[in-house]
C-alpha positions in Angstrom: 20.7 -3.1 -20.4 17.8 -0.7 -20.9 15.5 0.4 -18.3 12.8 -1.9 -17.9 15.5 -4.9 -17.7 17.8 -3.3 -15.2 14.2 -2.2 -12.9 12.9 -6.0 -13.7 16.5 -7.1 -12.0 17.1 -5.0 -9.0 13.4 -5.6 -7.9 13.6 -9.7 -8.5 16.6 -9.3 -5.9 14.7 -7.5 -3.5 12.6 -11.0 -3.3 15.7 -13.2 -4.2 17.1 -11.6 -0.9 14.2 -11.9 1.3 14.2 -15.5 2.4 18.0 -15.4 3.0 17.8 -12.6 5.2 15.0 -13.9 7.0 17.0 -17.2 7.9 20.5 -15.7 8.1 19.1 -12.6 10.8 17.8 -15.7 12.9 20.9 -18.0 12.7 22.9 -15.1 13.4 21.0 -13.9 16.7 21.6 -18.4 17.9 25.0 -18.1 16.9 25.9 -14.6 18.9 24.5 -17.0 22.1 27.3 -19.7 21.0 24.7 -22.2 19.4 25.6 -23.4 16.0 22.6 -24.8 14.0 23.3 -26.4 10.8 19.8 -27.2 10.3 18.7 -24.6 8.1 17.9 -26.1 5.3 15.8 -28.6 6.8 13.7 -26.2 8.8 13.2 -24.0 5.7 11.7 -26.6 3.4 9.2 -27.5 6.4 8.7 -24.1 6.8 7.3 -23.6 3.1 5.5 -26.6 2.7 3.7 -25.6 6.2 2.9 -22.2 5.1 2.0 -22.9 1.9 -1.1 -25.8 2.7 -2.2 -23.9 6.0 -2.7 -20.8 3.3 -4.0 -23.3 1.0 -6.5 -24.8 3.7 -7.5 -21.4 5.1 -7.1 -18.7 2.6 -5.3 -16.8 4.6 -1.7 -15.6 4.5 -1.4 -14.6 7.9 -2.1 -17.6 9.0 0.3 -19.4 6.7 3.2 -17.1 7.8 2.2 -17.9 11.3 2.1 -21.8 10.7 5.3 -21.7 9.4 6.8 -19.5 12.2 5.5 -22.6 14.6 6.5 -25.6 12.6 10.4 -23.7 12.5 10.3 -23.3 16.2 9.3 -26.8 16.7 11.6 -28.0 14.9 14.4 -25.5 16.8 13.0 -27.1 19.9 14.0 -30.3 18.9 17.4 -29.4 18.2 17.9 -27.1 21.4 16.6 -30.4 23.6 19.0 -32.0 21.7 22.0 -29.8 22.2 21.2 -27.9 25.4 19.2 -30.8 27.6 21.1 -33.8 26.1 24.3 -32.0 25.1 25.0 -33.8 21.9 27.4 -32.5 19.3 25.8 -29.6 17.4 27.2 -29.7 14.8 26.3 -33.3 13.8 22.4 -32.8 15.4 22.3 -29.5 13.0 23.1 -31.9 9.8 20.6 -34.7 11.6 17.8 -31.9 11.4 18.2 -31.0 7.8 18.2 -34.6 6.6 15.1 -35.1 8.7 13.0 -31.7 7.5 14.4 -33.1 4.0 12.3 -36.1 4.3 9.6 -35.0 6.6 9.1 -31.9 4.0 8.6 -34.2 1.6 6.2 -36.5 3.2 4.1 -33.5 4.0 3.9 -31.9 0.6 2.8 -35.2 -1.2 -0.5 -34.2 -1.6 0.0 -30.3 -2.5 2.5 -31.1 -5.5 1.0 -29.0 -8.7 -1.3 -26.4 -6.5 -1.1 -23.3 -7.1 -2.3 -20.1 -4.4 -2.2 -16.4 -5.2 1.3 -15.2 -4.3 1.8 -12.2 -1.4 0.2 -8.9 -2.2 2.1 -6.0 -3.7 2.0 -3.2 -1.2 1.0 0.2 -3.0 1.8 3.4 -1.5 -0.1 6.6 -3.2 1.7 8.4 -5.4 5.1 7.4 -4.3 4.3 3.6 -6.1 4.1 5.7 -9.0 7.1 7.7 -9.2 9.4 6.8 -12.3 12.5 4.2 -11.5 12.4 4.9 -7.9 8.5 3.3 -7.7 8.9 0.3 -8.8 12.4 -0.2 -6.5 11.2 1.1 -3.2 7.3 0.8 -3.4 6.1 -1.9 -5.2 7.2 -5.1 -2.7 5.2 -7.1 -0.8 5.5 -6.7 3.3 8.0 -9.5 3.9 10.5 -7.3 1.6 9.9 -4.6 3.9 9.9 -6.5 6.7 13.2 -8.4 6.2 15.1 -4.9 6.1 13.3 -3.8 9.4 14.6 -7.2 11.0 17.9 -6.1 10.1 17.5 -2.4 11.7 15.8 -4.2 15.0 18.3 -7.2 15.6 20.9 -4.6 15.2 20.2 -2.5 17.5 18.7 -5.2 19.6 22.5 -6.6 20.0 24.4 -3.1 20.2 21.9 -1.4 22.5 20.0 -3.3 24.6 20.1 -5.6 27.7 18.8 -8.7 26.1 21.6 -7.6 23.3 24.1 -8.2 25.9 23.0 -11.2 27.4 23.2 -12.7 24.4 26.7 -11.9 23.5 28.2 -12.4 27.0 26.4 -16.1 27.0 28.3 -16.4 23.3 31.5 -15.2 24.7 31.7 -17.1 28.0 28.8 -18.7 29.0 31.1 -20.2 32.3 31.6 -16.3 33.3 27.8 -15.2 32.3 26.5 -18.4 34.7 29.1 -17.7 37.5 27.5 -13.9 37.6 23.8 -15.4 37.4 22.5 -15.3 34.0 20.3 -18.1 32.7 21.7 -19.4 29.9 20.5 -22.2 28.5 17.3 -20.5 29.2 18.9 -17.7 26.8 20.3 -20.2 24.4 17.2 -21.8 24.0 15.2 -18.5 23.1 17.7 -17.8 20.6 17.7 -21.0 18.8 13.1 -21.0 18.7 13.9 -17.4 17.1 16.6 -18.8 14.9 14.0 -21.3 13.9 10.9 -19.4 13.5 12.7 -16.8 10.8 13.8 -20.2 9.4 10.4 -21.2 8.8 9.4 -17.8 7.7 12.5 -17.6 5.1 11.0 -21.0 3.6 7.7 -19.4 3.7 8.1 -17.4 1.4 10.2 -18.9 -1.0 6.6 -20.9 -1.5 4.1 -17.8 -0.8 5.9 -15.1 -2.8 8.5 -16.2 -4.9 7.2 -19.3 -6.3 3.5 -19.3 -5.0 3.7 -23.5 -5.3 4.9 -26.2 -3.1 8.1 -28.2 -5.4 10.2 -30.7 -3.1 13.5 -29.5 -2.2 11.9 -25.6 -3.5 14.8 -24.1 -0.9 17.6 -25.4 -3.4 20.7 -24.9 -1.0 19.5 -21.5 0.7 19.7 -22.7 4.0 23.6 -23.1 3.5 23.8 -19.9 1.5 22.3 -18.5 4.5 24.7 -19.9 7.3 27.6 -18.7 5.1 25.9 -15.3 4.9 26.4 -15.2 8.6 30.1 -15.8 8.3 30.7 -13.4 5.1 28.2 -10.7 7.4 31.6 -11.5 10.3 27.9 -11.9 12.3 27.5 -8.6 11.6 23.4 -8.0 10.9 24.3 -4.7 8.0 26.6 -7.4 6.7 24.0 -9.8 6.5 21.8 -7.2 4.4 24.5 -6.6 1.9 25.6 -10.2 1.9 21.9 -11.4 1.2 21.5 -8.8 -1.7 25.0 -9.8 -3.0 23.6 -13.2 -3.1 20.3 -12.4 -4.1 21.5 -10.4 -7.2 23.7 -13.8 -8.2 20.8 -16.1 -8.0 18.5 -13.5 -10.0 21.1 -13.5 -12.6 20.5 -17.1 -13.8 16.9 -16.3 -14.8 17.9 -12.5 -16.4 21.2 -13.6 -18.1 19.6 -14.6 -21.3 17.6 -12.0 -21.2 20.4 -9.2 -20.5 22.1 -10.9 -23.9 25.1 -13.1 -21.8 26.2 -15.8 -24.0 26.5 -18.4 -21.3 25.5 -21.8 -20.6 22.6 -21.9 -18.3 24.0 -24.7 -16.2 27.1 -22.4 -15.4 24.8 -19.4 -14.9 22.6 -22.0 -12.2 26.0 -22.6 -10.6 26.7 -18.6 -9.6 25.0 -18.6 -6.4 27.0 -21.1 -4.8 30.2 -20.5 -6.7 29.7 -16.8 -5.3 29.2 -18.5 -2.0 33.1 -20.7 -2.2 35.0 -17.7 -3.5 33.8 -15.2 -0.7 34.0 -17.2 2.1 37.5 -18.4 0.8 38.5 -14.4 0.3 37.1 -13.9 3.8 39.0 -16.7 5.9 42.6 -16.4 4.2 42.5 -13.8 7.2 41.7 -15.2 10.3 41.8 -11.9 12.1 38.6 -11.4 10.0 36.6 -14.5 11.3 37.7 -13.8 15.1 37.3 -9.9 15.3 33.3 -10.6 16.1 33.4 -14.7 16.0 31.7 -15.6 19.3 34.3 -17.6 21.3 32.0 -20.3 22.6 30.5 -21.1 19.2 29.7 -24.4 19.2 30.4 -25.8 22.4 28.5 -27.0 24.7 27.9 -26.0 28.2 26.3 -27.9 31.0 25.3 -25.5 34.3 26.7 -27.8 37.5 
């Protein structure tokens, strides 16, 4: 692999990665509060085809990100009246959500199907974007890259180090003990899952603002479920989540640099290496149970109602 190639790679995975870290850092932060939300995918897809026609209609970005940071946390709200007012089974609402953004993303992006906008800006640092090899891997990436790494650093510390932090994972652990000492949590749940969904809609975002700057039904392709496994392989972990999304991301950019690197394999098996990747390590990862439970929160997915 000569230079150019192996630069061209490890800079495509940078933006493969983005979106799944996006998504998995906000499932993550709903999970540690005990909510599960399979809805992902759903909230993703009407994430991107929100951002991309408000940046279409407007011209601007910010504006796009910001639409699609809305229509995610609508659609979270739905699901957390769902779960936390009406206490239905979350795991079957989550599924309900993604077939709905499924069809609703497609009813919205009927008439944007073929347009084109100009993808997110390339940050340029001076000097420093110029540097040989390190340049064009550090300082060449448009502010979402940057951004998804800092999201990392924040809910991190956020969990380990702060108040909210522990709020959050006492309401995951025992929401019964965190009520009985006063602490409001459904009101908490419910903050976690609008944050779960507005990086959601962010992830899908750009998937249609960066990486493909176009609006394609069904663009996400499975990364919302890559991403809720990313939470598990991370053992809801955020630095796990960073290496997991990079793992991943470096997988999926392989399909589109394989033929290019010289692998003599079938493009439909090389297509298939993102979610193979996906089965094999979450199968590695739960053949030990200890792994799952050592930071599993215990109240994941069950419900709780505050007498």
């Amino acid at each position: 692999m000569n230079t150019e190639l192996l630069i061209a790679f490890l800079a495509s995975t940078a933006g493969a990665a983005t979106p799944l870290i996006l998504a998995s850092m906000g499932e993550l932060v709903t999970e540690r509060s005990g909510v599960l939300n399979l809805g992902l995918e759903g909230m993703m897809l009407v994430g991107a085809v929100t951002g991309f026609a408000v940046t279409l209609g407007t011209g601007s970005m910010t504006l796009g990100l910001l639409g699609a940071m809305a229509v995610g946390m609508a659609m979270a709200l739905i699901f957390g009246f769902l779960v936390l007012t009406l206490q239905t089974n979350q795991v079957a609402t989550g599924l309900a959500l993604t077939l709905f953004g499924v069809g609703l993303s497609a009813f919205m992006g009927r008439g944007f199907v073929g347009q084109t906008i100009d993808p997110l800006p390339h940050l340029h640092f001076p000097v420093l974007s110029e540097l040989p090899f390190v340049g064009p891997l550090l300082f060449r990436f448009d502010i979402m890259v940057y951004a998804s790494v800092a999201l990392v650093a924040v809910v991190g510390w956020m969990l380990a180090r702060t108040r909210l932090g522990l709020l959050i994972r006492a309401v995951g652990e025992s929401p019964d003990s965190a009520h009985a000492i006063g602490f409001p949590v459904i009101g908490l749940r419910y903050g976690t899952v609008l944050f779960g969904g507005a990086m959601a809609g962010l992830g899908g975002a750009y998937l249609s603002m960066a990486l493909t700057p176009m609006w394609v039904e069904g663009m996400t392709a499975g990364r919302g479920w890559i991403a809720l496994a990313q939470v598990v392989f991370a053992t809801w972990k955020p630095r796990g989540v960073l290496v997991g999304a990079y793992l991943f991301g470096g997988v999926t950019v392989l399909q589109f640099h394989g033929q290019g690197m010289g692998l003599a394999v079938p493009s439909e098996f090389l297509s298939m290496l993102p979610y193979l990747a996906t089965i094999v390590v979450l199968v590695i990862i739960c053949r030990n149970p200890q792994t799952i439970l050592l930071n599993k929160p215990m109240s994941l997915g069950q419900n709780f109602r505050a007498d």
